[in-house]
N, C-alpha and C positions, 0 to 999 in steps of 0.2 A: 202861550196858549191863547186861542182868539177870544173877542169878545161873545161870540155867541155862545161857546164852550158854559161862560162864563154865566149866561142870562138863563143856561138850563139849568146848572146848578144851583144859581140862588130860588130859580123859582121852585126847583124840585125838593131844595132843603130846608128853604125858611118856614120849617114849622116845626110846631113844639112835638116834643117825644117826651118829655115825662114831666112829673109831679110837682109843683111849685115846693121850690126849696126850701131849708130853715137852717137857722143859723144860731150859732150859741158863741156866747163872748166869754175868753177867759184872759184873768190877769196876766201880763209879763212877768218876768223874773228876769232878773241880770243873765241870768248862764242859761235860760232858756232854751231848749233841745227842741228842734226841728218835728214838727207836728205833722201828722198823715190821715186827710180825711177819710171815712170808711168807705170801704170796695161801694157797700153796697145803699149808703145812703145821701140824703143831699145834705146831711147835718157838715159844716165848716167851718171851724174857728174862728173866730176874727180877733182883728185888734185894731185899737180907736187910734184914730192919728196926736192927737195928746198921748196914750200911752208910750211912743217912739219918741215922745218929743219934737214930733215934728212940726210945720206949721201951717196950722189951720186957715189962714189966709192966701197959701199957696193953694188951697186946693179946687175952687171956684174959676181961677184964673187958667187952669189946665184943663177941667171938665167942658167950660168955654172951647176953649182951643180945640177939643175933641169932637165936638159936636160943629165947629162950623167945619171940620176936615172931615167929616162923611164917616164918623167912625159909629160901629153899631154896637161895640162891646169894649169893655176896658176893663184889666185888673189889675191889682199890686200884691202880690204874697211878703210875706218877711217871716221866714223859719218857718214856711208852712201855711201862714193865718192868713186870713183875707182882710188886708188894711182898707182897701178899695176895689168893688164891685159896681160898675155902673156901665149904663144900655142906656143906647139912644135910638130913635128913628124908628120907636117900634119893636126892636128886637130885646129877646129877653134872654133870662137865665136857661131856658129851654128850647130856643130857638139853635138851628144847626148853620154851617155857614163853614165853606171851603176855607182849607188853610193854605193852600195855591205853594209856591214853591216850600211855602215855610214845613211842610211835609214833608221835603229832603232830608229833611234830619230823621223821621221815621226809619225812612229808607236805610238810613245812614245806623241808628239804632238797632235794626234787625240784623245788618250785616254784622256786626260786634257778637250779636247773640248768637247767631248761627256759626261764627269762629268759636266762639267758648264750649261752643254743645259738639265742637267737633265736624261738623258737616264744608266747613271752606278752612282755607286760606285766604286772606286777602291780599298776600303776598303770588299769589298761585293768578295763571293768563287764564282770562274771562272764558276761553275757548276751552279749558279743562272741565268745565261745569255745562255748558250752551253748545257745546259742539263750535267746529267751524265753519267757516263760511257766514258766522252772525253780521259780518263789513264784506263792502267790495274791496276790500284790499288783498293785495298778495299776503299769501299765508304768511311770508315771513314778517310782515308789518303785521297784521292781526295779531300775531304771536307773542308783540312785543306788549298788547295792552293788557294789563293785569286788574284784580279786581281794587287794586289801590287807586290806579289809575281813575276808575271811573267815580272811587270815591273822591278824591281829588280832584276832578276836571281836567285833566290833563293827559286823553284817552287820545289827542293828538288828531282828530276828527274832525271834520269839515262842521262848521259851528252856527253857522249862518244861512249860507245858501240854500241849504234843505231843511227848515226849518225846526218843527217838534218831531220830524218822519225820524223813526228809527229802527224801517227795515232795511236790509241789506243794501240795496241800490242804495240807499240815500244815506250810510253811513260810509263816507268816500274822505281818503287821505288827505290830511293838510300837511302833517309834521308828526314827525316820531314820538311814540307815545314818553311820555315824561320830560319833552321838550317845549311844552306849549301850553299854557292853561287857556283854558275857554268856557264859560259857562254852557254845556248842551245837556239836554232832554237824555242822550245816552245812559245818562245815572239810570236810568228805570231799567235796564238790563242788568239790575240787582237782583231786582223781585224777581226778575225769572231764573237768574241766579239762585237765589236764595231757597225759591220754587223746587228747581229742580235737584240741589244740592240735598233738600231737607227730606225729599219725593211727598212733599206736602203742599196744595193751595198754598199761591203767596198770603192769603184771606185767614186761612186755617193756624198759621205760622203765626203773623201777626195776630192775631187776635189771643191764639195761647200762649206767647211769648211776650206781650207787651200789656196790649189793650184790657183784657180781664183781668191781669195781676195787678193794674194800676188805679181800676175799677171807672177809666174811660169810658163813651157811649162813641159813637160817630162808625161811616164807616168809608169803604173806599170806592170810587166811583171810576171806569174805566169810559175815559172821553176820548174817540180817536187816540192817539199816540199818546196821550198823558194820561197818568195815574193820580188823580187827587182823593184827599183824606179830608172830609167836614163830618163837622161836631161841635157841640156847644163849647161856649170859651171857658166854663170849671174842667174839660176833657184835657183842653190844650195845657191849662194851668195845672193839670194834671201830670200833664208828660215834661213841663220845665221844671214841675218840685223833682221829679224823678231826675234830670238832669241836674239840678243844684245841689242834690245832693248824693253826685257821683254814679249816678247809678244804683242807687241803694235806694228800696222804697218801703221805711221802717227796718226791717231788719230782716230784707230780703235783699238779696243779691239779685238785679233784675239783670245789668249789664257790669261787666267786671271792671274796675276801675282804670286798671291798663289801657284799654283800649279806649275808654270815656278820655283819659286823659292825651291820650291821642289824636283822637276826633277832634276834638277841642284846645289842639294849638297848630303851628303852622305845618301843614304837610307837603309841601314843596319850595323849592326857593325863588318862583317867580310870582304868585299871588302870597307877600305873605299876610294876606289877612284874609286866607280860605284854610279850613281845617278839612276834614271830614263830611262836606255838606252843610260844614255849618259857617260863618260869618264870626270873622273873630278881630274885636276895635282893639286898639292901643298900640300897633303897628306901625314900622315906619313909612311903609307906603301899602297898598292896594291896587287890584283891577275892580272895575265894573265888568257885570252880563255885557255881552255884542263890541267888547273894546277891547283892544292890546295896548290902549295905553294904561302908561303905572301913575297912579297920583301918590303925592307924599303927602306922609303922618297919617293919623288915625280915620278909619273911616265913619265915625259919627264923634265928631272933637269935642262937643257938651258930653259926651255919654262917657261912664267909666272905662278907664283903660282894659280891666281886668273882665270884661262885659264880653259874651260872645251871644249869638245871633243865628235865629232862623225866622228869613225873611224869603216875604210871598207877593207874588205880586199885586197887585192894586191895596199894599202896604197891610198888610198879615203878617204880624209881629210878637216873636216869642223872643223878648232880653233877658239872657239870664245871667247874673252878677254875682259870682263867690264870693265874694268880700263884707259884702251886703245880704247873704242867704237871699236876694231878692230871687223877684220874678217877676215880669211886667208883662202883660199880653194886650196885642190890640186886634180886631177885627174890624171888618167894617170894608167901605167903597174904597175907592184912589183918594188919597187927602188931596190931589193937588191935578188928578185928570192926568198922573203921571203913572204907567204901567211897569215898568222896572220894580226888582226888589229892593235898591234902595232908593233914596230922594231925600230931600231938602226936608221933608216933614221930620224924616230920624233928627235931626238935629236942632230944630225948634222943640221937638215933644221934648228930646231930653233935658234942656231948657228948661222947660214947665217941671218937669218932674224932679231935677235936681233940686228946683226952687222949693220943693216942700222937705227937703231937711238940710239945704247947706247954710 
């Protein structure tokens, strides 16, 4: 996505949309159950970093690190509660702000929901929902791409050369689909997917399937060829409680666990540390966006093994850690004037942040 894509959206969303927050603090307990703040209010639990035991002098030393990397929002959940809530630069609890690719996973999320209500298969070729003719390819290669495919990256499509365009002329053969992973913009022939599967706005879809039952605000923005999601960072921190805990949000079934658990480990055998559109560490090797090369072990080596990831570019980050009921979100600029979804910042933040409870 270009830089100017970019300079419309912060200027068109950095403003506040609702009511300065409040916040109520309750005790821990050992066995402690997974907390769900209300659809419809800004009241959010918390909990003090002495109650985790964690360490208080770790936490200065990474709010620093956050603020000289251009970050505009930062949070910590643990079972729901907000350990750490903090904004710099100006922007606040109410301020909106694109989630850039880390909104794949949305993507990724609606197609799960639209297979459980019956309306796809993901196993079924993207040409059974969109018609054909959606690539310049001969029919019998278009045939072969399926809607797994595109949740996977590996729709086998020219990845580079024609950059975010993902109409027909510009979607032109590399390699057979399930033979090649490549990070491309293709993914968004979800939503139209999903669109047409449901006979519903992709808008209408999400927002009854996701966004209202989760009591998120933000919305989605149609820039040239790309589909971006902003909203305040309790939305996003919204949508990683809902993933940490499987899909289930209180004691609704948002997305079916099968399929969460799916999304969220390796789904082909050449990137394995891409799921579902989502980014998954503890791996033995990895690709990057714009590379066919594999690098070994994990792709953020400070961060937990069991840690998976929806990462945006100019560093728009939702960590979410089963092990830890965590949840970690960052918003904000490039930490480093580096545009890729990942970079060298994943690996010092986690750093900083491991330092407050190892």
């Amino acid at each position: 996505m270009s830089k100017t894509i970019y300079s419309l959206l912060i200027l068109f969303f950095c403003a506040s949309c609702s009511s300065e927050s409040s916040e109520t603090t309750s005790p821990p307990t050992p066995t402690e159950t997974s907390y769900f703040p209300p659809l419809t209010s800004s009241i959010w639990e918390t909990k003090s970093i002495a109650s985790l035991d964690w360490k208080q002098n770790a936490v200065q030393p990474l709010l620093d690190y956050l603020e000289l990397k251009h970050s505009k929002g930062f949070m910590i959940l643990v079972n729901g509660r907000i350990v750490m809530e903090n904004y710099f630069n100006g922007h606040t609890a109410t301020t909106n702000w694109y989630w850039a690719s880390a909104g794949k996973t949305l993507t990724a999320t609606l197609t799960g929901i639209a297979e459980q209500e019956g309306y796809l298969n993901i196993n079924n070729k993207v040409s059974d929902y969109i018609g054909t003719g959606w690539t310049s390819l001969p029919l019998a290669k278009e045939n072969l791409i399926t809607n797994k495919h595109l949740l996977s990256m590996t729709s086998g499509l020219e990845d580079i050369d024609n950059g975010d365009a993902v109409d027909p002329a510009s979607l032109t053969y590399k390699a057979d689909a399930g033979t090649r992973w490549a990070y491309h913009n293709v993914y968004v022939k979800l939503q139209d997917l999903v669109a047409k599967a449901s006979n519903q706005t992709w808008n209408t879809f999400f927002n009854t399937r996701l966004r209202d039952k989760i009591g998120m605000d933000g919305a989605w923005i149609q820039s040239g060829n790309n589909s971006v999601y902003a909203s305040t960072i309790r939305s996003m921190a919204r949508f990683g409680l809902l993933i940490v805990n499987k899909g289930k949000w209180d004691n609704t079934i948002i997305l079916n666990e099968n399929y969460f658990s799916t999304a969220t480990t390796t789904s082909q055998n050449i990137n394995l540390g891409y799921g579902y559109l989502w980014w998954l560490n503890g791996k033995n090797s990895y690709h990057l966006p714009q590379s066919q090369l594999q690098f070994s072990g994990s792709i953020i080596t400070s961060g937990p093994n069991d840690m998976f990831m929806a990462l945006g570019k100019n560093d728009q980050k939702i960590y979410v850690i089963p092990s830890k009921k965590m949840v970690v979100i960052r918003m904000g600029d490039a930490a480093d004037n580096v545009n890729l979804a990942l970079s060298d910042f994943d690996d010092v933040l986690w750093q900083k942040i491991s330092a407050l409870y190892q």
